[in-house]
C-alpha positions as CSV (number, residue, x, y, z in Angstrom):
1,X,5.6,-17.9,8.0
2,X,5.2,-14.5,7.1
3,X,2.5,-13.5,4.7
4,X,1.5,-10.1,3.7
5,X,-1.9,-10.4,1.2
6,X,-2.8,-7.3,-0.9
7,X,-6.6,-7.5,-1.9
8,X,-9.1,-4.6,-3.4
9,X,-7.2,-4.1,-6.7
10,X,-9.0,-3.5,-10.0
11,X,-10.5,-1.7,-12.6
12,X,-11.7,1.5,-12.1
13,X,-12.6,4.4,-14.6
14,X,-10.5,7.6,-14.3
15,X,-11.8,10.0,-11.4
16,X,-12.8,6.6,-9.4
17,X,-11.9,5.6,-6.1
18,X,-10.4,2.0,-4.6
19,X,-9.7,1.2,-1.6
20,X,-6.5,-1.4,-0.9
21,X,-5.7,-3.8,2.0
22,X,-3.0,-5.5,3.0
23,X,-3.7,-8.5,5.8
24,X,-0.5,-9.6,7.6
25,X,0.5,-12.6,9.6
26,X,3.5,-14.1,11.1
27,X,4.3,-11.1,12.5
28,X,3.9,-8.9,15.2
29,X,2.4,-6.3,13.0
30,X,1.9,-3.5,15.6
31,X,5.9,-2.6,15.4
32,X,6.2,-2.5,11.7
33,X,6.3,0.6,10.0
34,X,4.4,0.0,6.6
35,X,4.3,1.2,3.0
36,X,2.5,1.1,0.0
37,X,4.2,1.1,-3.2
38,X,3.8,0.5,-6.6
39,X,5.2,-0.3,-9.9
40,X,5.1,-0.5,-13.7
41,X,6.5,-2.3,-16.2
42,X,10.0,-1.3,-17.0
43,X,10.2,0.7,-13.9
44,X,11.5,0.5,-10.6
45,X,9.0,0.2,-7.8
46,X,8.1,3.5,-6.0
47,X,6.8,4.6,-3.2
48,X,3.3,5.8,-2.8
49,X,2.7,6.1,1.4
50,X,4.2,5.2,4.5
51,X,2.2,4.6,8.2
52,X,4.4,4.6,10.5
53,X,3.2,2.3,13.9
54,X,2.2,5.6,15.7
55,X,0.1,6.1,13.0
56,X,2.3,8.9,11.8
57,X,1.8,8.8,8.0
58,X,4.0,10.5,4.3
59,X,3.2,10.3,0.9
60,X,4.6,10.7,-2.2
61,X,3.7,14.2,-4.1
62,X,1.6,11.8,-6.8
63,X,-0.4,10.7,-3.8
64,X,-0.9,14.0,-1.5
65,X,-4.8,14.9,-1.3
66,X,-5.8,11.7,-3.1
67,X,-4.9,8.8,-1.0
68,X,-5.3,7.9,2.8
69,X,-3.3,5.5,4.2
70,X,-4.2,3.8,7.4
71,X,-4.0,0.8,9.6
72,X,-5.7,-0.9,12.1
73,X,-3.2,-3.1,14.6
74,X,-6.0,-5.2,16.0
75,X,-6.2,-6.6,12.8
76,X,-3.1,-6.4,11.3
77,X,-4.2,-4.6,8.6
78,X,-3.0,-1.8,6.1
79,X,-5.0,0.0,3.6
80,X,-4.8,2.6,1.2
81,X,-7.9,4.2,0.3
82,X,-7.3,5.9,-3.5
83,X,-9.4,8.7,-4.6
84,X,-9.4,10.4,-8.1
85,X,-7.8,8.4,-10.0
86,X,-5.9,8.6,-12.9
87,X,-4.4,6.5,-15.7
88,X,-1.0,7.6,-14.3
89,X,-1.9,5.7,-11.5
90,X,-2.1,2.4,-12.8
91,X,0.2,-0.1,-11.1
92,X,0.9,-3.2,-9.5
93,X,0.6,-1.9,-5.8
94,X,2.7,-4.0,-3.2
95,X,2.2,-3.9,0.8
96,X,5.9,-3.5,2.5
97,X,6.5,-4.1,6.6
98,X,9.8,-2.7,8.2
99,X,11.0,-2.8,11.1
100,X,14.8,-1.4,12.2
101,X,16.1,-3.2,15.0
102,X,16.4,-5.5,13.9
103,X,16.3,-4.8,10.4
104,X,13.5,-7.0,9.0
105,X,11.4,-6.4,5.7
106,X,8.7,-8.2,3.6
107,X,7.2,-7.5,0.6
108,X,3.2,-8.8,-0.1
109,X,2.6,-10.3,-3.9
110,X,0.9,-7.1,-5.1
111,X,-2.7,-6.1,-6.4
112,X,-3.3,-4.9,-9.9
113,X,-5.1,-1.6,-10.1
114,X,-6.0,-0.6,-13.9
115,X,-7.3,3.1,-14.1
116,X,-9.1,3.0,-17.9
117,X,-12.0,4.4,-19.6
């Protein structure tokens, strides 16, 4: 069974920092490509940051110079470190693993990170 677990999610006061994590299993997590997310309510989910399994890595313009994304195959782990934060940045943040052939994806449940004075 496939399980992808978001963790690290919370509140956080504008200008703070979190750092998320996304634990997979059932997988072999090495050859998925990965992606962070994230979505309000009334909105379509968006993407924040992709790490490709090379390590290769994108992000969104809302995300350039503020968030890291990295992972660490050995134990199948993604994470998204978040720096200067803003309201605008509050989300439910989801953990996504592609691969292309063949075409396989999963979504995690999601972590609720709530930037607020």
């Amino acid at each position: 069974q496939v399980q992808l677990v978001e963790s690290g999610g919370g509140l956080v006061q504008p200008g703070g920092s979190l750092r998320l994590s996304c634990a997979a299993s059932g997988i072999i997590f090495s050859i998925y490509d990965m992606a962070w997310y994230r979505q309000t309510p009334g909105n379509q989910r968006e993407l924040v940051a992709t790490i490709t399994t090379n390590g290769g890595t994108y992000y969104e313009d809302a995300a350039k110079g503020r968030f890291t994304a990295s992972r660490d195959n050995d134990k199948n782990m993604v994470l998204l470190q978040m720096n200067s934060l803003t309201p605008e940045d509050t989300a439910v943040y989801y953990c996504h693993a592609e691969r292309r052939f063949p075409s396989l994806s999963f979504w995690g449940r999601g972590t609720q990170v709530t930037v607020s004075s």
